[in-house]
N, C-alpha and C positions, 0 to 999 in steps of 0.2 A: 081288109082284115087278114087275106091271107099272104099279104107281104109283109103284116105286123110281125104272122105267124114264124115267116120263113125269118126275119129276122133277130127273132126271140133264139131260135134254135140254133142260128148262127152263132149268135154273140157266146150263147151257153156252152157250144161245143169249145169253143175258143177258150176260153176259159176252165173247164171241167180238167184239160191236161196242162192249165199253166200253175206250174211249180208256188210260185207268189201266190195263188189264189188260192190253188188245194194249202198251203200254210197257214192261211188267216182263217179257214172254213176250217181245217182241221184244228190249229190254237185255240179256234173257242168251244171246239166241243171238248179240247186236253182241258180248258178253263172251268168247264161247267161240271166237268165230270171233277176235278179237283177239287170244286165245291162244295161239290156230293159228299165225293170220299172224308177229307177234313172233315167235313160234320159228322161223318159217321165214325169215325175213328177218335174224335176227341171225346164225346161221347163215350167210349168203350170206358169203364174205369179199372185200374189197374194201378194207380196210388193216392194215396192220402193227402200226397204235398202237391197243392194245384201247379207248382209252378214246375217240379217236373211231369206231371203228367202232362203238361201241354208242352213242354218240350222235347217230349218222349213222342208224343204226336205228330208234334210239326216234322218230326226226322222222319217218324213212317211216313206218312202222308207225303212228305218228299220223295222219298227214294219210291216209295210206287208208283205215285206220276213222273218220275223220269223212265221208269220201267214201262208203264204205259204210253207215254208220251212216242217215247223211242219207237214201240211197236206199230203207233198209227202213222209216224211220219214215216216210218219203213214200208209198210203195207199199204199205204195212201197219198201220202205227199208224194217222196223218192220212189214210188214205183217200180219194178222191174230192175232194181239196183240188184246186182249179185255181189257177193262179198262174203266172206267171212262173217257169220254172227260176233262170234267173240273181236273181234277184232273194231267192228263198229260199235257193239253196245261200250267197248274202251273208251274210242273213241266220244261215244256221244256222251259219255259221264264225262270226259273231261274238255270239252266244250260248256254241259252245264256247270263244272265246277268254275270255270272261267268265267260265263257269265253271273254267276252268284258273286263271283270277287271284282269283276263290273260294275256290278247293281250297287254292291255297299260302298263303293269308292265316287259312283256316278251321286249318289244319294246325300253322302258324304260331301262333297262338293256344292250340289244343290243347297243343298240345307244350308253348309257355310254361307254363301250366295245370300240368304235369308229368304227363300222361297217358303213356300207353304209347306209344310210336312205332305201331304196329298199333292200338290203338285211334283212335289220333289220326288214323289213315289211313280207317279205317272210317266218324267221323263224318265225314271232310273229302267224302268218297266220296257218303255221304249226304245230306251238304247238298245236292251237285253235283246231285246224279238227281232233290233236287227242285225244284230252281232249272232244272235240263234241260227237266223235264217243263213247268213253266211258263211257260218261254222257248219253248221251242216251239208251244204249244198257244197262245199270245197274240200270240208275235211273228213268228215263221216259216212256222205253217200256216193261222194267221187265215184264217177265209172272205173 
């Protein structure tokens, strides 16, 4: 039991500082909190015409989980990065506006393909997180 012990805390230590790990642990708390937020902001009512008020949302709801997002892969993922704020919050908008022009061209493709609308959404999803991970870890948190 307690070589289960010592190897439970091995593997965890190992992992607790690797960059790939802290991005998938911290993506799904950006995802659940994004969840959150969306539902609480579509919610707020502030017009008549449904269809902008949900498009008035989806843009807030965006720009505050890149605002958020930014701050936990700064403060938890990239750790110990020094830099410029202004300079990386630049940055990290324009990595996500890249992968948003990704996503619609990867999806876009997809779908031509004649994949499933949900499936086509999940690889476009997937490319993004590892075009994310890479743009950041080269272009935004660079030592």
């Amino acid at each position: 039991m307690k070589n289960l012990k010592v190897r439970l805390i091995t593997f965890l230590k190992a992992y607790i500082h690797n960059k790939k790990f802290l991005y998938i642990i911290n993506g799904s708390i950006i995802f659940g909190i994004n969840l959150i937020l969306a539902y609480l902001i579509f919610k707020i009512p502030f017009s008549k015409n449904s269809q902008i008020q949900n498009n008035v949302a989806n843009i807030v709801t965006t720009e505050l989980m890149v605002i958020i997002s930014f701050f936990i892969h700064d403060n938890f993922t990239w750790k110990g990065n020094t830099g410029s704020f202004f300079y990386k919050i630049f940055r990290y908008h324009t990595i996500m506006a890249g992968s948003l022009i990704l996503r619609f061209i990867a999806f876009y493709i997809f779908d031509t393909l004649g994949l499933h609308f949900l499936v086509s959404t999940v690889l476009s999803i997937a490319i993004i997180i590892v075009f994310n991970y890479f743009g950041f870890d080269k272009y935004v948190f660079d030592k």
